[in-house]
N, C-alpha and C positions, 0 to 999 in steps of 0.2 A: 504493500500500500504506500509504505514513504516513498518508494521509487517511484513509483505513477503519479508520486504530488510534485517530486523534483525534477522530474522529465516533464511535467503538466506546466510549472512555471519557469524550467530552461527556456522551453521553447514558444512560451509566451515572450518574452524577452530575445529572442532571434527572432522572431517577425516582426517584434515593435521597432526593431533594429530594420530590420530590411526595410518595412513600409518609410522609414524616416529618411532612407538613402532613398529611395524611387519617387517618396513626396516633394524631397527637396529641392528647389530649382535650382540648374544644374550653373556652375559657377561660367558666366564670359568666358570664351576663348580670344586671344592678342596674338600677333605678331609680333614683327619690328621691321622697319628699315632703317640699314645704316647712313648719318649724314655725313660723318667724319671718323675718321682713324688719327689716334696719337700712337706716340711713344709706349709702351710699357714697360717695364726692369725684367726679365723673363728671370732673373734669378731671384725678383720678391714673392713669396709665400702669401698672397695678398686676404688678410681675415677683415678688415675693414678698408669702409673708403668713403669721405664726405668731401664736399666741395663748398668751402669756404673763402669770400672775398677775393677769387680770382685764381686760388692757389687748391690742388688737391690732398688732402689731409687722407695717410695712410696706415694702415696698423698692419706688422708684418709678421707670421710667427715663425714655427722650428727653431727649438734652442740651440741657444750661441747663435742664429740668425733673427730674434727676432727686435724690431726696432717699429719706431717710431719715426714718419717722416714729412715732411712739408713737400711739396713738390710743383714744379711748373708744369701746367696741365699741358700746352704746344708741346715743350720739346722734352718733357718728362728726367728732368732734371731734378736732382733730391738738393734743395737748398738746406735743408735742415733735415736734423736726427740725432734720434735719441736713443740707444741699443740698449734693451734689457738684460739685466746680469742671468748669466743661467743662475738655475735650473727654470727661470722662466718661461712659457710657450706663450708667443702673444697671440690676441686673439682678437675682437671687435673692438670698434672706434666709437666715439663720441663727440660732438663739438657742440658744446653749451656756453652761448656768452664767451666768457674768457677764458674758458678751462675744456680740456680735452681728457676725455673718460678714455682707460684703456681694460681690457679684459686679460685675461690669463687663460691657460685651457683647464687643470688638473688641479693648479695650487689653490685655486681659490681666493686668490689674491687678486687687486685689480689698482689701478695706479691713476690719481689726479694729476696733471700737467698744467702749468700754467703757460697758456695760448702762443704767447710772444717767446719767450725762453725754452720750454720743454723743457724746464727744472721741474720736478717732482714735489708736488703741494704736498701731495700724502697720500698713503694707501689706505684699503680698507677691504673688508673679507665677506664671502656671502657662501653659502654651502652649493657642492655638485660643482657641474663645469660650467664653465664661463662660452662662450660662441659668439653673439651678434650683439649691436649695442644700436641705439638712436634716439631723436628723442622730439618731441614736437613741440619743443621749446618751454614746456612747464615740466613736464616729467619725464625721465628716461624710460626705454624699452629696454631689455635685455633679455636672448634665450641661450640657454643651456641646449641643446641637439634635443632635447624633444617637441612635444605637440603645445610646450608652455611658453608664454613669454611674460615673464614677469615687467614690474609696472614700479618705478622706484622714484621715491622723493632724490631730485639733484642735491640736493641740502646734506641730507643725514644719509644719502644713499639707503635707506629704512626701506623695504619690499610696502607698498602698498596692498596691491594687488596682483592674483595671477587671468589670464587669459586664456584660453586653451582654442588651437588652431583647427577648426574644422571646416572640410569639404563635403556639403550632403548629410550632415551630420557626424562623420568620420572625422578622427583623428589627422590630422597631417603633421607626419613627424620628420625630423632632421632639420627643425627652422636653425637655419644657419646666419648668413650678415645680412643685418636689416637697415632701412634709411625709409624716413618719413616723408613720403611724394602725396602732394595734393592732397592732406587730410586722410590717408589710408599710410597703412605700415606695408611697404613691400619685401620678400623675402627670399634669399635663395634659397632653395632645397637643396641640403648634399648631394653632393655625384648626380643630380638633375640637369638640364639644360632651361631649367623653367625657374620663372618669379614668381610666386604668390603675394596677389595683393590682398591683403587681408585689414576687415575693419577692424579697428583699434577698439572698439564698444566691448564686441561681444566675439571676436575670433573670429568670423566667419569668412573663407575664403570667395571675397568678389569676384576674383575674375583669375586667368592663369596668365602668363607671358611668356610664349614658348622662345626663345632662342638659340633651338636647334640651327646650327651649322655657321652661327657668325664666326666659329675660328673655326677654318680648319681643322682635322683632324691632323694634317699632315705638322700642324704645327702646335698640338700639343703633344711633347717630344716625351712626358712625364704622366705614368696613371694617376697621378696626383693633379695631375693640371684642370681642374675643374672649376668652370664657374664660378667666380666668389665673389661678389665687389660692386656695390650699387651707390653711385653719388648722384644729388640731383641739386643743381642749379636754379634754385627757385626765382632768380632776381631774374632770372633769361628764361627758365622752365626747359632748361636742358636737363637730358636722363642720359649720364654716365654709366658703363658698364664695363667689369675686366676678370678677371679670373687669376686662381694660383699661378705662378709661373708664367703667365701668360706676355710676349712680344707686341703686345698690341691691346689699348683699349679705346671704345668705343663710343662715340656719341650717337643715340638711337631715336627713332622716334618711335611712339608705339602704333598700330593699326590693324585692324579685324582683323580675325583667324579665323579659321575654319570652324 
């Protein structure tokens, strides 16, 4: 008899699951066209990337590689840098006002810069790993490689609240470096070729941005070379994009999909 009441309520629970994936309207599909190609460092590890005041602002990891750098967006020149001591793995950016948030992967650690110098204001610790960071100007974003993206006072860096990324009702998990474009949080997905634009409310994925085949295959020379790296240009409403390792990043526009 218990077995027919927990088989009876398993499988109430897998159909209320399916019906909510079949009822749910299904998220926008995007393209891109490219307008512009720059420069990119094929040897930076690229985990963040924001565009500020003219200059692109990048966070780079693998230890004993990873760093901090200011950069000229035409000819992709590192004007400034700031190398993290090992055992650190750097990871997502932030640029708030005067101070630039940095992420870590494992330690759990994450590092305040101040804007002009990249002298170290101060650290500060949060549990699990560190991935993507952004912020819409009153509060940061940051996720860990899951379906979460927590929600933090810039202040005390205190968790607010969490988020949880869904498609159809489904989990989407791997949210990796994020950047805040036009009132929506956009997202890589690891090892994807796609962005999730996702509303900041309640999680839920608006629409996808596929961009299959802006690099070559031929010239991502490393299985690591994937994807990673979204700045948007709000004063012009350009959308930057670049990837690990990647020789080349990209100014995009976005336009229907299939």
């Amino acid at each position: 008899m218990i077995f027919f009441v927990i088989l009876f309520f398993v499988t109430k629970i897998l159909l209320a699951a399916l019906l909510a994936v079949f009822v749910a309207p299904q998220a926008s599909q995007y393209s891109f066209r490219v307008v512009k190609v720059y420069p990119h460092d094929r040897n930076a590890f690229t985990q963040g990337l924001e565009y500020r005041d003219g200059f692109l602002y990048e966070g780079t990891g693998l230890a004993g590689r990873s760093a901090l750098r200011k950069i000229r967006l035409d000819t992709g020149q590192v004007v400034q840098s700031f190398d993290l001591p090992q055992p650190f793995f750097g990871e997502g950016i932030t640029v708030l006002g005067q101070q630039i948030f940095q992420l870590t992967w494992q330690s759990q650690t994450g590092f305040v810069y101040d804007k002009a110098s990249f002298r170290v204001v101060k650290s500060f610790n949060y549990p699990g790993e560190g991935w993507g960071m952004t912020n819409d100007g009153k509060q940061v974003y940051m996720s860990d490689g899951t379906s979460q993206i927590r929600v933090w006072d810039p202040v005390t860096l205190r968790e607010l609240r969490r988020i949880t990324v869904t498609d159809r009702s489904m989990p989407v998990t791997s949210i990796n470096e994020l950047e805040f474009v036009r009132g929506e949080i956009w997202a890589n997905v690891w090892q994807t070729d796609r962005i999730a634009r996702i509303s900041p409310a309640d999680g839920r994925v608006l629409g996808w941005i596929d961009l299959s085949g802006i690099l070559p295959r031929a010239e991502r020379t490393n299985p690591d070379a994937v994807l990673n790296g979204i700045a948007y240009d709000s004063a012009s409403d350009r959308i930057f994009v670049t990837g690990k390792l990647w020789p080349k990043l990209f100014e995009i526009k976005i336009t229907p999909g299939k």
